[in-house]
N, C-alpha and C positions, 0 to 999 in steps of 0.2 A: 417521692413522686410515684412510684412502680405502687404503692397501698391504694392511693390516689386514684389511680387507671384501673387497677384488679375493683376497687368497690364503684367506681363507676362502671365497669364493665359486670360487675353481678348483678348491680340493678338495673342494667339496660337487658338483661337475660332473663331476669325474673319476671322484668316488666313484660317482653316478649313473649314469656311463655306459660300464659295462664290453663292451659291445659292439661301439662304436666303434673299435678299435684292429684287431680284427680282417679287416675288409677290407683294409687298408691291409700287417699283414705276411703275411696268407696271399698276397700276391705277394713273398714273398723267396725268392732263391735258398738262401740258406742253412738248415740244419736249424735247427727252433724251439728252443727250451728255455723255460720255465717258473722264472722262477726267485724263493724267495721269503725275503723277508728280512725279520728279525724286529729292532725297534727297542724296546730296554726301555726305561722312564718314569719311573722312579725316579734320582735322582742325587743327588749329597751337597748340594745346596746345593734340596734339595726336591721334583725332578722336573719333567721336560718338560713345560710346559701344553697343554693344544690350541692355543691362537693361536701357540704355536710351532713345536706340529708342521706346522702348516696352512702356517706361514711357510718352514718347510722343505722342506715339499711344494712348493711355489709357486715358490721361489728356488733350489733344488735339486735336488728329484729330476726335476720336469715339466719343465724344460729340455734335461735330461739323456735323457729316458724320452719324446718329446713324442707317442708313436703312443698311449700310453697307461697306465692301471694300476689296481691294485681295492690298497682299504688297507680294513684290516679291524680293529678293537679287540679286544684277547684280554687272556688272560689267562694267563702261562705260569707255569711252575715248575721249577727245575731244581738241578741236584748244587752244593752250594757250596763255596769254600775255605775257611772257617770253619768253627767247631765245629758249626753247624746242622746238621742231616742235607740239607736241600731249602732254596731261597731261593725266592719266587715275587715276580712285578712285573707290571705291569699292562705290557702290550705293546700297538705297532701293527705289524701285518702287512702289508707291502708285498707284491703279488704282480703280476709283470711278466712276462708274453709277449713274446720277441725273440730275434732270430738268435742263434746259437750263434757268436760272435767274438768278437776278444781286444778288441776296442772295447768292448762291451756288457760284457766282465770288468773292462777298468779304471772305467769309469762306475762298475758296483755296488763295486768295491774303492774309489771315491772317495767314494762316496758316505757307505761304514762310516764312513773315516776320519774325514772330517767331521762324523757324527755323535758319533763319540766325541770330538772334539776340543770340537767346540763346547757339547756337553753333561755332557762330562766321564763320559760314561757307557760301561762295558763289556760290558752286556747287549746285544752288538749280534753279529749270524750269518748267513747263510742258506745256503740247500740250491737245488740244482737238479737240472733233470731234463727227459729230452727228452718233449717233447710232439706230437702231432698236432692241426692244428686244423681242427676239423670244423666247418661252417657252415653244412650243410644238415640 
């Protein structure tokens, strides 16, 4: 239960404090990117809970990600392969500030993986893009 509470309590911190990360990479040599990746919540066997996302976040991405990160609850909708015309699912939004390197691509390309694997789930993507980080 005490794992439980500490990755609920890192992701309530992290959530918190999207601030923090910015001192730390506005000293990298490398161009920034932005990069944001979307986790669907729906799966066959009922869907992600929050104590699992939280535990993912904690065991997962914040090890991986440790300068920082902002996750965000949505709500998406998109093209299906089934007869449906639109499928939609309740999403969480990772969005991560970091160097532009093939490091920080296999993290988030590890990160998918693992998500689909352990959750059985295929609503998973993101997008990038280069950013500037302004702090004054």
């Amino acid at each position: 239960m005490s794992r439980l509470m500490f990755a609920a309590a890192l992701a309530g911190a992290l959530l918190l404090s999207p601030l923090a990360p910015r001192v730390a990479l506005a000293q990298s040599d490398s161009p920034m990117v932005q990069s944001t990746v979307y986790f669907g919540l729906e799966s066959p066997d009922g869907g992600v809970s929050e104590q699992q996302w939280a535990t993912f976040v904690a065991d997962e991405i914040a090890p991986r990600f440790p300068d920082g990160l902002t996750v965000l609850s949505a709500y998406g909708q998109g093209a299906s392969t089934k007869p449906l015309p639109m499928l939609g699912e309740t999403t969480k939004v990772l969005i991560l500030v970091h160097p532009d390197t093939p490091e920080a691509a296999e993290k988030l390309g590890t990160l998918k993986a693992l998500y689909k694997e352990r959750f059985a789930e295929t609503g998973v993507f993101h997008t990038r893009q280069p950013i500037e980080i302004v702090t004054d």
